[in-house]
PyMOL Python script that loads the backbone (N, CA, C, O; Angstrom):
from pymol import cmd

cmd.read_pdbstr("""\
ATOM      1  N   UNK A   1     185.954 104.262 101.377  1.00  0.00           N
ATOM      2  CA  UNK A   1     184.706 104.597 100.734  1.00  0.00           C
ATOM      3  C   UNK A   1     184.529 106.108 100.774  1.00  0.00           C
ATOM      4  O   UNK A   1     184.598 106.617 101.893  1.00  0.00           O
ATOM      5  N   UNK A   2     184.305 106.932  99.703  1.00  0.00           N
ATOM      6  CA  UNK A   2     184.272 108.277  99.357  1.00  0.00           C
ATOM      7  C   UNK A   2     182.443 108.037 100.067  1.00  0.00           C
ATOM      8  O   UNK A   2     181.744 107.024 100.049  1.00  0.00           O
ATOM      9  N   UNK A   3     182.177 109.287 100.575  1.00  0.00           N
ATOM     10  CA  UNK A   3     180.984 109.709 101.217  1.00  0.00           C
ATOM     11  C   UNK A   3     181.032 111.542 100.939  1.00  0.00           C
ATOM     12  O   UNK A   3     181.894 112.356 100.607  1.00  0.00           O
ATOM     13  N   UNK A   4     179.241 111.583 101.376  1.00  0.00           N
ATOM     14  CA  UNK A   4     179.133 113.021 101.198  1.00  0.00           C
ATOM     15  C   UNK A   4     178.247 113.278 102.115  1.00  0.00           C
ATOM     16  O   UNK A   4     177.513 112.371 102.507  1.00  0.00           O
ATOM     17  N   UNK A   5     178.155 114.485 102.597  1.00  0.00           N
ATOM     18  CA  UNK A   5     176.819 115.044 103.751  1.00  0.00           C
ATOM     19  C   UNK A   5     175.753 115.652 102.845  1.00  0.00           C
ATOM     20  O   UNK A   5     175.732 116.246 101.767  1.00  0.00           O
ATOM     21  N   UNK A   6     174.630 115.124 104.018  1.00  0.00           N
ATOM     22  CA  UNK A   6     173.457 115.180 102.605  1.00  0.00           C
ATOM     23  C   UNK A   6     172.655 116.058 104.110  1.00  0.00           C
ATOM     24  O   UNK A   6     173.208 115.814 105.182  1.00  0.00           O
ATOM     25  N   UNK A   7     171.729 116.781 104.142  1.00  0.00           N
ATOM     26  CA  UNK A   7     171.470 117.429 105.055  1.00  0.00           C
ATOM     27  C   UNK A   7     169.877 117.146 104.905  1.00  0.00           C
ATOM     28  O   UNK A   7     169.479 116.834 103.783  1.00  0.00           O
ATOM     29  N   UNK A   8     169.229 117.208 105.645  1.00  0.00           N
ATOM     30  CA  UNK A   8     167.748 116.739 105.477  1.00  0.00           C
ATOM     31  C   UNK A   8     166.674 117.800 106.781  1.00  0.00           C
ATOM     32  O   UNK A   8     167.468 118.280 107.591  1.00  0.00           O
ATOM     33  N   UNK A   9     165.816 118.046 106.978  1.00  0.00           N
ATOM     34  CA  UNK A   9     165.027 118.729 107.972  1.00  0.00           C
ATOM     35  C   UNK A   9     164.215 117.438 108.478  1.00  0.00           C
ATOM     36  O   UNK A   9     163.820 116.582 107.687  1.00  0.00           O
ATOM     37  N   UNK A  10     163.988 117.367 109.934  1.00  0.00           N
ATOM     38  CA  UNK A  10     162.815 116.175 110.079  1.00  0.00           C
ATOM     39  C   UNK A  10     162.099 117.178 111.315  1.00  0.00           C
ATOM     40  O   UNK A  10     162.534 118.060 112.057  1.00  0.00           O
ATOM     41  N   UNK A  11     160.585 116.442 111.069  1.00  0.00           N
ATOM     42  CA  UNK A  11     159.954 117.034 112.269  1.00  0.00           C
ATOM     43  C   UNK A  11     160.809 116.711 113.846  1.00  0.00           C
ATOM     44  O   UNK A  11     161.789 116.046 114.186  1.00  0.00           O
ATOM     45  N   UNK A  12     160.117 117.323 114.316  1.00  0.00           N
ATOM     46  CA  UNK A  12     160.638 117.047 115.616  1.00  0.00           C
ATOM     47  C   UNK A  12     160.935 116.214 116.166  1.00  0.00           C
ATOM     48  O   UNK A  12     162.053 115.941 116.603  1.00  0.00           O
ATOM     49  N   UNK A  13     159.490 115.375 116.279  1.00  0.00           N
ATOM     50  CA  UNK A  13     158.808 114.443 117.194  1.00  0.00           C
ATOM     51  C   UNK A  13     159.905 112.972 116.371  1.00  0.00           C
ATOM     52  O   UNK A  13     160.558 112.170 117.039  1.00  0.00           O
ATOM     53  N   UNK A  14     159.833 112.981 115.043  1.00  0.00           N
ATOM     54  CA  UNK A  14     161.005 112.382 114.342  1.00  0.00           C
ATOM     55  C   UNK A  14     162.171 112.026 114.591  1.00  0.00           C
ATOM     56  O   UNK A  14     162.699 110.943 114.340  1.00  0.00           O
ATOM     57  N   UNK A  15     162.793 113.338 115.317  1.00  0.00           N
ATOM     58  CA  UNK A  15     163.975 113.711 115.542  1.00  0.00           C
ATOM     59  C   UNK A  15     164.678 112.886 117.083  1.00  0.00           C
ATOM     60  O   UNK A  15     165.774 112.508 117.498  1.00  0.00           O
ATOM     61  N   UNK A  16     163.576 112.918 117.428  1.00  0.00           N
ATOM     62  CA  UNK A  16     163.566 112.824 119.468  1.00  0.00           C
ATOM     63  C   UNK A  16     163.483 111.121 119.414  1.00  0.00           C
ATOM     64  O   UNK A  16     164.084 110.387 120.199  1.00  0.00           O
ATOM     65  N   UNK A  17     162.418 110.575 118.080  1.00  0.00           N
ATOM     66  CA  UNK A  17     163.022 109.248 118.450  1.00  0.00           C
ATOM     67  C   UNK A  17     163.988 108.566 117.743  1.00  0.00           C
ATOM     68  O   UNK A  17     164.127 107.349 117.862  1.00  0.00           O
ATOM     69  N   UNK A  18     164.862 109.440 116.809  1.00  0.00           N
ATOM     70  CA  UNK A  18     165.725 108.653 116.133  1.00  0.00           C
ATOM     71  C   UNK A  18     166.821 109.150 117.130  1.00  0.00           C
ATOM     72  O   UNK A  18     167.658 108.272 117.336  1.00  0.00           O
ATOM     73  N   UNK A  19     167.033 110.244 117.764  1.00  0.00           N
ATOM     74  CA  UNK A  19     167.973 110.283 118.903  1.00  0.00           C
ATOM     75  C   UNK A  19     167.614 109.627 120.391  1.00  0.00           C
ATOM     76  O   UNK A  19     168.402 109.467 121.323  1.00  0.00           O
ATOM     77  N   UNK A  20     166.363 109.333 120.350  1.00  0.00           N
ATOM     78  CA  UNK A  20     165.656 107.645 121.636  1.00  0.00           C
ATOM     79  C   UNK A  20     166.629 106.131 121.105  1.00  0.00           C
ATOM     80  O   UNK A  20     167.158 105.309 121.853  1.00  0.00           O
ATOM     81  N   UNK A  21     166.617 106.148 119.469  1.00  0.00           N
ATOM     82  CA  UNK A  21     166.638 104.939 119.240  1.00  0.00           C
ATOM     83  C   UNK A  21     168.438 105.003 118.986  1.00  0.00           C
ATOM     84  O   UNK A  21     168.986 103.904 118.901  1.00  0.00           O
ATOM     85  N   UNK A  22     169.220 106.110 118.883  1.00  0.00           N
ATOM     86  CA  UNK A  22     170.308 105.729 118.691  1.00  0.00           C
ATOM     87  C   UNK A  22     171.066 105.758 120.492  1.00  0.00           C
ATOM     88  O   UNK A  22     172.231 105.475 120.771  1.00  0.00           O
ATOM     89  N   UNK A  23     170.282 106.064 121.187  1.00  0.00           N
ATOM     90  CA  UNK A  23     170.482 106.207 122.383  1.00  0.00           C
ATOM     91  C   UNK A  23     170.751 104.098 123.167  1.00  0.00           C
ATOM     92  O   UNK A  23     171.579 103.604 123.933  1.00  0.00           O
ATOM     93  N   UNK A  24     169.564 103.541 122.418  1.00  0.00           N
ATOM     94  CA  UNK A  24     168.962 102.423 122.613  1.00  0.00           C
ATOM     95  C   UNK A  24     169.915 101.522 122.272  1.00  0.00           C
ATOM     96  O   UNK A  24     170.379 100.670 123.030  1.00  0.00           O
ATOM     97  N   UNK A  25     170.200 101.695 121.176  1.00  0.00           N
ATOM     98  CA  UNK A  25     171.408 101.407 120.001  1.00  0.00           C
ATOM     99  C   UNK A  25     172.881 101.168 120.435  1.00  0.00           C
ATOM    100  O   UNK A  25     173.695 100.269 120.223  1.00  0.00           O
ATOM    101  N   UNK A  26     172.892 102.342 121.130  1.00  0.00           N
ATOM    102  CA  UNK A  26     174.502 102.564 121.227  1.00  0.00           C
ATOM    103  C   UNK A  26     175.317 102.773 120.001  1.00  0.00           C
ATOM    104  O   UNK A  26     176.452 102.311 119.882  1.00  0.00           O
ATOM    105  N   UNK A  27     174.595 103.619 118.913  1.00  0.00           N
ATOM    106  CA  UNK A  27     174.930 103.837 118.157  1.00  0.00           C
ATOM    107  C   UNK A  27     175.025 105.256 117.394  1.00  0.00           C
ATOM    108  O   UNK A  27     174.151 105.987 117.860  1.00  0.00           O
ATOM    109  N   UNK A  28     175.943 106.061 116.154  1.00  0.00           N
ATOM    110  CA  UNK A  28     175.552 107.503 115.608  1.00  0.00           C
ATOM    111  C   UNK A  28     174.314 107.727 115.188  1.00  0.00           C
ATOM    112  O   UNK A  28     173.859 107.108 114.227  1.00  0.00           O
ATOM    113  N   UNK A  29     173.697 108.533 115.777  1.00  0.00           N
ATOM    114  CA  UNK A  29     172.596 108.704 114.545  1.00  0.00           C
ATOM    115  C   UNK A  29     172.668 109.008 113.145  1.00  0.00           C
ATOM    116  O   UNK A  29     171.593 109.214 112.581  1.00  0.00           O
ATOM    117  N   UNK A  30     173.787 109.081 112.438  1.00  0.00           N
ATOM    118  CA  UNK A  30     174.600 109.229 111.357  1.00  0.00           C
ATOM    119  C   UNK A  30     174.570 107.499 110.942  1.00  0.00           C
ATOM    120  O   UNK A  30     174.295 107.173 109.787  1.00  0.00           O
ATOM    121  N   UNK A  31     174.756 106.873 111.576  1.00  0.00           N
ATOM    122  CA  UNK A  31     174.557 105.103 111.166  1.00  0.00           C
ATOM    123  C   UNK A  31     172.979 104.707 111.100  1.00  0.00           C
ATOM    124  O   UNK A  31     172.675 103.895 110.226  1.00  0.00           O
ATOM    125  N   UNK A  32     172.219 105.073 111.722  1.00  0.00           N
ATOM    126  CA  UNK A  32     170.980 104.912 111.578  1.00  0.00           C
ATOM    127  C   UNK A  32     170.481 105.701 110.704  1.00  0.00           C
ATOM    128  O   UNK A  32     169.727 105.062 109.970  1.00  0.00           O
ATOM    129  N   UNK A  33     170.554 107.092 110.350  1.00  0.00           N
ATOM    130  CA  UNK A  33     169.926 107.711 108.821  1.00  0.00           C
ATOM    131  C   UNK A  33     170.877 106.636 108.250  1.00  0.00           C
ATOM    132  O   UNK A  33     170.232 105.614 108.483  1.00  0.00           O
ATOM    133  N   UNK A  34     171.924 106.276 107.694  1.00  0.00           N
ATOM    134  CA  UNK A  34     172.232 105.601 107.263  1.00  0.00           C
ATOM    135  C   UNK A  34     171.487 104.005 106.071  1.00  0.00           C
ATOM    136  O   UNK A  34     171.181 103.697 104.919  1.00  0.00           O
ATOM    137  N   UNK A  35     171.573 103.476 107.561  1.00  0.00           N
ATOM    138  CA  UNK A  35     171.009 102.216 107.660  1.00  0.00           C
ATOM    139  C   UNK A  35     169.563 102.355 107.083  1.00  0.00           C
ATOM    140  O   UNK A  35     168.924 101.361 106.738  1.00  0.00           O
ATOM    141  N   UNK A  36     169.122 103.499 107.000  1.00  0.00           N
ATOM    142  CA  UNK A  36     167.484 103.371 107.017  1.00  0.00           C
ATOM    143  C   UNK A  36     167.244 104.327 105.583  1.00  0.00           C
ATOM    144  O   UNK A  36     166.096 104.319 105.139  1.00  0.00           O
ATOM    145  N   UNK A  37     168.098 105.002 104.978  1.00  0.00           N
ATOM    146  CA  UNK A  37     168.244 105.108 103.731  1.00  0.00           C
ATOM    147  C   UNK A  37     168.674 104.207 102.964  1.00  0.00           C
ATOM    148  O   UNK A  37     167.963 103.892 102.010  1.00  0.00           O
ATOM    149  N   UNK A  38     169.629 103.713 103.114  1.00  0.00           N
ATOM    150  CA  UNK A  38     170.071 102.475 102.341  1.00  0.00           C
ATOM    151  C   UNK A  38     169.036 101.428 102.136  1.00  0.00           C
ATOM    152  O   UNK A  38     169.258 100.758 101.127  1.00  0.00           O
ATOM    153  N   UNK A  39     168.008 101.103 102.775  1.00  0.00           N
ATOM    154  CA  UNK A  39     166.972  99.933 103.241  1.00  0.00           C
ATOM    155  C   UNK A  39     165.521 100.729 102.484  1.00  0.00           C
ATOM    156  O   UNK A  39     164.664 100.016 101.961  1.00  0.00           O
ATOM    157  N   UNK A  40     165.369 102.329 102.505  1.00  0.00           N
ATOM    158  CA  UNK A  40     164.824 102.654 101.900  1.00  0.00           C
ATOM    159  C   UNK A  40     164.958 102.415  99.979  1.00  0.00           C
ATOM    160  O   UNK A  40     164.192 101.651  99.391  1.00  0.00           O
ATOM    161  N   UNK A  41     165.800 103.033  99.420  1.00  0.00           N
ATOM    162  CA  UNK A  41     166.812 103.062  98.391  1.00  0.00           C
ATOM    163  C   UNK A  41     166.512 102.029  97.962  1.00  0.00           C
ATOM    164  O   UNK A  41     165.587 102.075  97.151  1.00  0.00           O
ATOM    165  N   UNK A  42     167.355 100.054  98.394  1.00  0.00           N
ATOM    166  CA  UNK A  42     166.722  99.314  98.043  1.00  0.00           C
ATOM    167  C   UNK A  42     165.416  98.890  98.066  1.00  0.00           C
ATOM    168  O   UNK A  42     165.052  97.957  97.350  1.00  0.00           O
ATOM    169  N   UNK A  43     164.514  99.590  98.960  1.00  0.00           N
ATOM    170  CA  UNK A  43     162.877  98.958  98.559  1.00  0.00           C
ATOM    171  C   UNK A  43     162.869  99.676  97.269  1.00  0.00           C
ATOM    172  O   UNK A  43     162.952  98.995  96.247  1.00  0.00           O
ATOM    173  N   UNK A  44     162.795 100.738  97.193  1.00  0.00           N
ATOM    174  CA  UNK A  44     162.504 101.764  95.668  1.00  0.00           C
ATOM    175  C   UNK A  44     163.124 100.973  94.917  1.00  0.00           C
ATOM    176  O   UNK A  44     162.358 100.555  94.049  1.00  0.00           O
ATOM    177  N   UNK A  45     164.357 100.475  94.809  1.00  0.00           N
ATOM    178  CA  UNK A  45     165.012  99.788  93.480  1.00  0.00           C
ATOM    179  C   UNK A  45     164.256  98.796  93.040  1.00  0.00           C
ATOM    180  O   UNK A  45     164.023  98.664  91.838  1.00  0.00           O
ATOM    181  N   UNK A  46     163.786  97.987  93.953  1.00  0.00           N
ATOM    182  CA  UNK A  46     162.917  96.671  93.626  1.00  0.00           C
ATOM    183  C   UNK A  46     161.701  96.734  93.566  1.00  0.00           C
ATOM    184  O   UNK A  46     161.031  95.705  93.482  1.00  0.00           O
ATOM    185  N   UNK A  47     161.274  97.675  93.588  1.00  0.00           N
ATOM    186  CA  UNK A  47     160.153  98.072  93.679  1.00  0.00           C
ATOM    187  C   UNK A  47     159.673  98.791  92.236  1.00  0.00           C
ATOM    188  O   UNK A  47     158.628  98.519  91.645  1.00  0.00           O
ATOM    189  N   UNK A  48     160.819  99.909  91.747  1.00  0.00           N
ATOM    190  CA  UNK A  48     160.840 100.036  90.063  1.00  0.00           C
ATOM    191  C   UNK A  48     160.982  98.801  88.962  1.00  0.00           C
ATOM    192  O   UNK A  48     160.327  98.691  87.925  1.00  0.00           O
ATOM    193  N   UNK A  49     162.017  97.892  89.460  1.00  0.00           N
ATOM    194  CA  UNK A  49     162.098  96.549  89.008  1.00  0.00           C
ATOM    195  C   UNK A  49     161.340  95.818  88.265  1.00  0.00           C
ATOM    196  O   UNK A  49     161.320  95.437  87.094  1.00  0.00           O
ATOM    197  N   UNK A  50     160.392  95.644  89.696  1.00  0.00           N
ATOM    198  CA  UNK A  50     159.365  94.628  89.579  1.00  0.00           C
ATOM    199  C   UNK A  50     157.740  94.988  89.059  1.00  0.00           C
ATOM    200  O   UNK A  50     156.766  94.288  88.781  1.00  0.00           O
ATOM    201  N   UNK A  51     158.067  96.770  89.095  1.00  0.00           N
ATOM    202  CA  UNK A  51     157.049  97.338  88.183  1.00  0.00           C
ATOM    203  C   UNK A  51     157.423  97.294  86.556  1.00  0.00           C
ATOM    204  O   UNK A  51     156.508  97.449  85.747  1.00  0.00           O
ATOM    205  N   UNK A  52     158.630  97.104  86.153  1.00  0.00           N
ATOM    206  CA  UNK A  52     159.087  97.146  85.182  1.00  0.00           C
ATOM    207  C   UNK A  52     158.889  95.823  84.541  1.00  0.00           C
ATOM    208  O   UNK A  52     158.754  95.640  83.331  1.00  0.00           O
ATOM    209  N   UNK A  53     158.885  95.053  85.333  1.00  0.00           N
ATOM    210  CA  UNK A  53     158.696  93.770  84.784  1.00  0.00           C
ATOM    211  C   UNK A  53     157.363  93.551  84.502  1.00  0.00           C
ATOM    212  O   UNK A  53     156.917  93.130  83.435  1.00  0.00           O
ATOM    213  N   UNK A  54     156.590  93.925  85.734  1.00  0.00           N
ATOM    214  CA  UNK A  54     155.213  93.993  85.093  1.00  0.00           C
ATOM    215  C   UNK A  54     154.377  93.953  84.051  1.00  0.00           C
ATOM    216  O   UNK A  54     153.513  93.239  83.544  1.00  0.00           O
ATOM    217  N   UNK A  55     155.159  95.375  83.853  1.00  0.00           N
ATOM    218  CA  UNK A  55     155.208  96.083  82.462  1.00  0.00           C
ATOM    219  C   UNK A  55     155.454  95.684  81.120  1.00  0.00           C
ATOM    220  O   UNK A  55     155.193  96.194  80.030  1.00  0.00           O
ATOM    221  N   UNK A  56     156.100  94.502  81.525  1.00  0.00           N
ATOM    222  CA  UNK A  56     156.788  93.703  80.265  1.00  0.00           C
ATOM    223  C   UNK A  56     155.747  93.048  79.964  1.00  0.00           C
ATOM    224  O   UNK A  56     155.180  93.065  78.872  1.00  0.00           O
ATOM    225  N   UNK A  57     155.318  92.185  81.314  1.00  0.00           N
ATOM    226  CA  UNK A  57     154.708  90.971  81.003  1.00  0.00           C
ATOM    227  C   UNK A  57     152.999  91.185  80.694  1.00  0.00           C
ATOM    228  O   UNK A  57     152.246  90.225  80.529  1.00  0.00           O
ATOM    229  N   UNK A  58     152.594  92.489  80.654  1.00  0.00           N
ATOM    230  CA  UNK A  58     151.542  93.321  80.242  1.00  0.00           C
ATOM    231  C   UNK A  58     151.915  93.496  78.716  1.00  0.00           C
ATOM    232  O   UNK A  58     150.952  93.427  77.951  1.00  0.00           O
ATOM    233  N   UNK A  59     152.932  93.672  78.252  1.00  0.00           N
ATOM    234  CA  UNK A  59     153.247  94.078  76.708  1.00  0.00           C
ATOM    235  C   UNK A  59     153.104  92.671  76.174  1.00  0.00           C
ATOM    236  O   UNK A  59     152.509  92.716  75.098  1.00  0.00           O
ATOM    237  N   UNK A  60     153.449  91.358  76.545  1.00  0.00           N
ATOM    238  CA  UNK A  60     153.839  90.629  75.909  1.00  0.00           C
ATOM    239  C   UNK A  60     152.537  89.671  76.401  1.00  0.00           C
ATOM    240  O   UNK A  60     152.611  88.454  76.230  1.00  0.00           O
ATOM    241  N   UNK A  61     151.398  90.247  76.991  1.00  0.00           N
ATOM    242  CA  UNK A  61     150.211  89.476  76.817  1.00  0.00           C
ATOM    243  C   UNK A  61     150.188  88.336  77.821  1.00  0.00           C
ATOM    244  O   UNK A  61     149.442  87.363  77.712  1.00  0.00           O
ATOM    245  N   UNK A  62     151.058  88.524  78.808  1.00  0.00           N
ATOM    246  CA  UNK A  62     151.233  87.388  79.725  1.00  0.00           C
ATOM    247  C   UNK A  62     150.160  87.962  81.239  1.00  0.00           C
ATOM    248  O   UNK A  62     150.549  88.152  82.392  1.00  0.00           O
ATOM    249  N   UNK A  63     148.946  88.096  80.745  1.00  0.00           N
ATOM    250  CA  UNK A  63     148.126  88.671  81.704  1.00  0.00           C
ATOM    251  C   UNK A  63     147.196  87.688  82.569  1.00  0.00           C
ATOM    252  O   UNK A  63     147.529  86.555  82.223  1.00  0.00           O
ATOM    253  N   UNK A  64     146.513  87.631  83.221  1.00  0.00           N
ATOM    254  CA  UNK A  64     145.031  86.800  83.662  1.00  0.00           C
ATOM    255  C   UNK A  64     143.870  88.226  83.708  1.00  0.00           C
ATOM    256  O   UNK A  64     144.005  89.409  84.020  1.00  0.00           O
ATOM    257  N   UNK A  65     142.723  87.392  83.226  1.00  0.00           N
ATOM    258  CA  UNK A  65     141.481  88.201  83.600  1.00  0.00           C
ATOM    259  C   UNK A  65     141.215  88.479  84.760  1.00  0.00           C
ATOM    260  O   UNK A  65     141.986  88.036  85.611  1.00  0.00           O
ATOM    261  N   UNK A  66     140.277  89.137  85.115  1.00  0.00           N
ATOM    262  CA  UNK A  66     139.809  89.442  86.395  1.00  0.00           C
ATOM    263  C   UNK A  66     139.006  88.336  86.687  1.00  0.00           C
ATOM    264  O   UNK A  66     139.058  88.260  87.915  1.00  0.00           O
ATOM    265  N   UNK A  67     138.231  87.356  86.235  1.00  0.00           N
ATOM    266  CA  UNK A  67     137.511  85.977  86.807  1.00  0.00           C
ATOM    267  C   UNK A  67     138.761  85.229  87.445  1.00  0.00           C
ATOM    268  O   UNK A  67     139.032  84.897  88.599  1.00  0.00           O
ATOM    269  N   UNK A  68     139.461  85.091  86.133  1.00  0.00           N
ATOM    270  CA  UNK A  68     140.668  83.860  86.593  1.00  0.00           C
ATOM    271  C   UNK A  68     141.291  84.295  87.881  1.00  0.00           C
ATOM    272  O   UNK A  68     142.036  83.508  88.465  1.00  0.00           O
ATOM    273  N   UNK A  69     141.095  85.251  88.277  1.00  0.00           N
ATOM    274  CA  UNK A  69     141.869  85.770  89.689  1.00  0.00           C
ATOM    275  C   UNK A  69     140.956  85.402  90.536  1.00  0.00           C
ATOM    276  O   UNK A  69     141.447  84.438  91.123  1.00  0.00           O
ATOM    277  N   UNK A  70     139.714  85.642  91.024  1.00  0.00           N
ATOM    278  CA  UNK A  70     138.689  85.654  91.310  1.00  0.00           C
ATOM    279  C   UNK A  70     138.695  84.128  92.158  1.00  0.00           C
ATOM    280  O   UNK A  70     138.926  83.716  93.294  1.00  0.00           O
ATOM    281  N   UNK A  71     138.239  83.533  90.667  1.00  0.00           N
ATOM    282  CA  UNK A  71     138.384  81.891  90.812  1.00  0.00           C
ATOM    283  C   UNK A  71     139.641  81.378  91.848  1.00  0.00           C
ATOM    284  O   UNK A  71     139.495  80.749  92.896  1.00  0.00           O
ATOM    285  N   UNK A  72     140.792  81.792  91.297  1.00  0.00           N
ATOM    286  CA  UNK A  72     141.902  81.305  92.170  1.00  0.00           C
ATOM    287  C   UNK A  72     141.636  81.843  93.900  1.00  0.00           C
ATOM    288  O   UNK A  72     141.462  81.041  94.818  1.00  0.00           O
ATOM    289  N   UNK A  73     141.654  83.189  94.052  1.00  0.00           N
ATOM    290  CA  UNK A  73     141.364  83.560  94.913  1.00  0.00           C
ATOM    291  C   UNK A  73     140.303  83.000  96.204  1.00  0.00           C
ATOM    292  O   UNK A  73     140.418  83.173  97.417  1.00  0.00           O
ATOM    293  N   UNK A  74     139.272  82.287  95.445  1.00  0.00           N
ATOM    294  CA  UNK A  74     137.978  82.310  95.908  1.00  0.00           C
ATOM    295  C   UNK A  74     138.674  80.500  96.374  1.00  0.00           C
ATOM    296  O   UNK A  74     138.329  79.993  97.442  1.00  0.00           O
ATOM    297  N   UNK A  75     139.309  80.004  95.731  1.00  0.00           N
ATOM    298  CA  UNK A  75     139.570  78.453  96.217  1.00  0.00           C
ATOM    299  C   UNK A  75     141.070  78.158  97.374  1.00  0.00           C
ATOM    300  O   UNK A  75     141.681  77.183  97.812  1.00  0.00           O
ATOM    301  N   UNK A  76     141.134  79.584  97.479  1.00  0.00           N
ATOM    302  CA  UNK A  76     142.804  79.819  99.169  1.00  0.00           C
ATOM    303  C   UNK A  76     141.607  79.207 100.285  1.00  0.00           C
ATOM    304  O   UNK A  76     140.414  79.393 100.523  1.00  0.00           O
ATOM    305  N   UNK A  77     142.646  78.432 100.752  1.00  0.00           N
ATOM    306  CA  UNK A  77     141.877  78.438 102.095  1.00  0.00           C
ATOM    307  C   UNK A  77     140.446  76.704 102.314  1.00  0.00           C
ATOM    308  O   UNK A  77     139.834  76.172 103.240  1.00  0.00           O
ATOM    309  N   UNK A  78     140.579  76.531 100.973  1.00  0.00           N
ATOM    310  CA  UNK A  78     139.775  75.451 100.964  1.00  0.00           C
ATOM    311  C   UNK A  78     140.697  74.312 100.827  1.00  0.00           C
ATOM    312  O   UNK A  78     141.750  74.336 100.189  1.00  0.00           O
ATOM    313  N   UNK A  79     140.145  73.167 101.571  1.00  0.00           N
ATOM    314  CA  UNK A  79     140.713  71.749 101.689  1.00  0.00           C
ATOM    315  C   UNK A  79     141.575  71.459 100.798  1.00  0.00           C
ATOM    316  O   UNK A  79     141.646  72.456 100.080  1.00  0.00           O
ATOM    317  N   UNK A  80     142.361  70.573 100.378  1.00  0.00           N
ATOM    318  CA  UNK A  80     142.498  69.828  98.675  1.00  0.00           C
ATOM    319  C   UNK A  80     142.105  68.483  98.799  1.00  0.00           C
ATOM    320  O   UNK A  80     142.279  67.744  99.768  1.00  0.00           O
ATOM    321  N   UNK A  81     141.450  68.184  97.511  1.00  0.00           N
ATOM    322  CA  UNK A  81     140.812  66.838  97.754  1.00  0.00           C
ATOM    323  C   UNK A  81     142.201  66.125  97.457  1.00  0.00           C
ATOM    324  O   UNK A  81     143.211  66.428  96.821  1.00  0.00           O
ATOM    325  N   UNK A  82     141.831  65.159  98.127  1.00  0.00           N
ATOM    326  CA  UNK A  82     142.804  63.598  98.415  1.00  0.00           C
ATOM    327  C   UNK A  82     142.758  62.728  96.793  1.00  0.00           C
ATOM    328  O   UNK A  82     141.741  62.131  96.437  1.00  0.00           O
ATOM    329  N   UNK A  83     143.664  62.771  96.179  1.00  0.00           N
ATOM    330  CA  UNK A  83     143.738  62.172  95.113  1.00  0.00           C
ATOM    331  C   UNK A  83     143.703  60.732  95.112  1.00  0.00           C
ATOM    332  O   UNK A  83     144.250  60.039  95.969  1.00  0.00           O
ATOM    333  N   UNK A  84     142.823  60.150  93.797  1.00  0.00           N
ATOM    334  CA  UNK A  84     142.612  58.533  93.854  1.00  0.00           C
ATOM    335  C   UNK A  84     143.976  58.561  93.002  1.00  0.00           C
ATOM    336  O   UNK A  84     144.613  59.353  92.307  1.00  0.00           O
ATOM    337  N   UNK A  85     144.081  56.763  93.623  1.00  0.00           N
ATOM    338  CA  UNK A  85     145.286  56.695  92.705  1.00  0.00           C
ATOM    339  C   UNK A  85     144.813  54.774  91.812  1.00  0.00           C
ATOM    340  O   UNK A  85     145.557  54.289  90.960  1.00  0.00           O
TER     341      UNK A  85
END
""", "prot")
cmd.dss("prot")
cmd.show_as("cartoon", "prot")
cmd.util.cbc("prot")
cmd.orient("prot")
């Protein structure tokens, strides 16, 4: 796997516990920026995604009002009645 050094500044106090936690770890702190960019990276990806989709489903009229939310909202948490049969 081709890689590159990416150089970053962190506060201090930042610094002291990502070298606490790779201490903890038994691990590089080079694997933990790692690990925790990568985990960043994918939230953002899915996160543009699923705004994108949004977006769609706003264009194409697939919306609810603000009551109909309301309503749903307002009936979480309550019983369900027992159906006759």
């Amino acid at each position: 796997m081709d890689t590159r050094v990416v150089t970053a500044h962190l506060p201090t106090e930042l610094a002291e516990k990502l070298d606490g936690l790779a201490e903890r770890l038994d691990r590089p702190r080079g694997w933990i920026v790692k690990e925790a960019v990568a985990s960043y990276v994918a939230l953002e990806e899915k996160r543009h995604r699923l705004t994108l989709e949004a977006l769609a489903d706003v264009d194409a009229k697939r919306t609810l009002d603000h009551a109909e939310v309301e309503a749903w909202a307002a009936g979480l948490g309550k019983p369900k009645r027992a159906r006759r049969r």
